[in-house]
N, C-alpha and C positions, 0 to 999 in steps of 0.2 A: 330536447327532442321528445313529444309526446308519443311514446308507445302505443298507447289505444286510439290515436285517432284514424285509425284508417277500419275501427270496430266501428261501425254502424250501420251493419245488415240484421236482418232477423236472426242466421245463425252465422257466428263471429267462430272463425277457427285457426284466426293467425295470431292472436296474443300469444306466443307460446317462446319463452326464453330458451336458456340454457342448460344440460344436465339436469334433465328430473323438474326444474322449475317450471310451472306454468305461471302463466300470467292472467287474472281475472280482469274483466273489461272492468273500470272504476267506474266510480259516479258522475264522471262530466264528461263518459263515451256516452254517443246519443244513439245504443242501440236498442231495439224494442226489448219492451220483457219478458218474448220468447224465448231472446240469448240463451244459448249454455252456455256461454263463458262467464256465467255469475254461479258457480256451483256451491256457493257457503252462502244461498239462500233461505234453503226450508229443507229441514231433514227427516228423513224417510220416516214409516214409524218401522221403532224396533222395540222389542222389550229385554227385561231381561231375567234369564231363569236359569234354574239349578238344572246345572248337568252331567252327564254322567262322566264318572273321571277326571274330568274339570274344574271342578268345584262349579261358578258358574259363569253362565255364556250370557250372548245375546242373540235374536233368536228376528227373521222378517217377520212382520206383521200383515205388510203388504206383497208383492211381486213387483220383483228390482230387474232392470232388464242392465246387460254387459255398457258399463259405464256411467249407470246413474251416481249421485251423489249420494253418499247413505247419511252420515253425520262425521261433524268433525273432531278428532281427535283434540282434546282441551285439558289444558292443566296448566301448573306454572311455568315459565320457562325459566331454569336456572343453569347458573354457572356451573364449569365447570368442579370446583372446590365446593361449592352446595351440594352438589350432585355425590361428592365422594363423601360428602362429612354425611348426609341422609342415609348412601349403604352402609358405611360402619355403623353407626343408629340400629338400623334395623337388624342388621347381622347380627348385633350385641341384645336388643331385644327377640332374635329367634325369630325375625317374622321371614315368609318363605313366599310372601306374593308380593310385588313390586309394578305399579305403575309406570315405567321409565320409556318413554322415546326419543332415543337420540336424534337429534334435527341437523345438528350441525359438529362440526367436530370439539365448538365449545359450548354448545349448548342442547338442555336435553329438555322435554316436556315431561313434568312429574305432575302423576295426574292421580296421586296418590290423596291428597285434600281438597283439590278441586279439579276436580273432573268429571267429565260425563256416563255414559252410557259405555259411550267408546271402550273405554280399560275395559269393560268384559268380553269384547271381541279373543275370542282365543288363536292360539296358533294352529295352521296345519302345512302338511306338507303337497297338501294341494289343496290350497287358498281358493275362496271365493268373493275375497276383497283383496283390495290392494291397499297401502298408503300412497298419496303424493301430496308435494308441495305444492302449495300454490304462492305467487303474491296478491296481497290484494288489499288495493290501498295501503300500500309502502310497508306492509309486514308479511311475514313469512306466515303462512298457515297450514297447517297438515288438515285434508280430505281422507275421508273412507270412503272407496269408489267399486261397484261391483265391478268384478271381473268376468262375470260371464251372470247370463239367466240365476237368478236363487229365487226359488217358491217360497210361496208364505207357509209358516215355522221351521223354513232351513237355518239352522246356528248360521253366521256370522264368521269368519275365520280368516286371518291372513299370514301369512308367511313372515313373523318375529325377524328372519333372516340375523339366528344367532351368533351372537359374539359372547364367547368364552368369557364368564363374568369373574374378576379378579375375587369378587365380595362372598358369591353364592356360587352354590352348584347347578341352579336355574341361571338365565341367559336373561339378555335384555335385545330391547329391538332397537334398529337399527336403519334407517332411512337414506339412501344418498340423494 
């Protein structure tokens, strides 16, 4: 059964799965290139700078209106046994910042050697991003998507939605 064949209007708003997943229209839906259902096309500009209390953020460049796409959250994806063998690592070198988003319940993105922009989005308790999944072309992909209006040089921030970290006394995020 093709999922995207009934995307080929200008704006497509039925690709949409299950729990938290979205579905991106692929490349052999014939919808124009207005679509927003292709949101891991071109990412906003952000920068990123030292901020206070934070060590550092990322900050708009531009003006993000409630659901644009900002950039996507990129790193490696690893198991779960990676994933513990890297916090013991770090714990034992001292180190107190950690790139980790949990995706899946066996897998996390560590975006600690390759990553973007994204890992300096910081936390708050009232977020002006969100995370979500998308698929898109048969893999799981995490979005950073405004949640409401952010002016150009508002930080960046989303709701980590912390989980008690066995490793550290900082928290990791957490996605469903």
């Amino acid at each position: 059964m093709d999922l995207n064949a009934h995307c080929r209007s200008i704006y497509c708003q039925s690709c949409q799965l299950w729990e938290g997943l979205s579905m991106s229209c692929s490349k052999s839906c014939h919808c124009s290139d207005l679509c927003s259902n292709k949101p891991f096309r071109k990412d906003k500009k952000i920068k990123i700078v030292k901020s206070e209390g934070c060590g550092w953020g990322a900050v708009a460049l531009e003006p993000l209106e409630k659901g644009d796409f900002i950039i996507e959250y990129v790193g490696e994806v690893i198991n779960d046994a990676t994933c513990e063998q890297r916090l013991w690592d770090m714990k034992r070198r001292g180190d107190k910042n950690f790139y980790m988003c949990e995706i899946s319940k066996d897998f996390t993105i560590d975006a600690t050697f390759k990553g973007n922009t994204s890992r300096f989005l910081n936390h708050s308790c009232d977020p002006n991003c969100k995370l979500e999944k998308w698929q898109v072309e048969g893999e799981t992909r995490v979005g950073v998507f405004a949640s409401r209006f952010i002016e150009v040089g508002e930080p960046l921030t989303y709701d980590y939605r912390y989980l008690q970290s066995f490793f550290f006394s900082q928290k990791s995020t957490y996605i469903s």
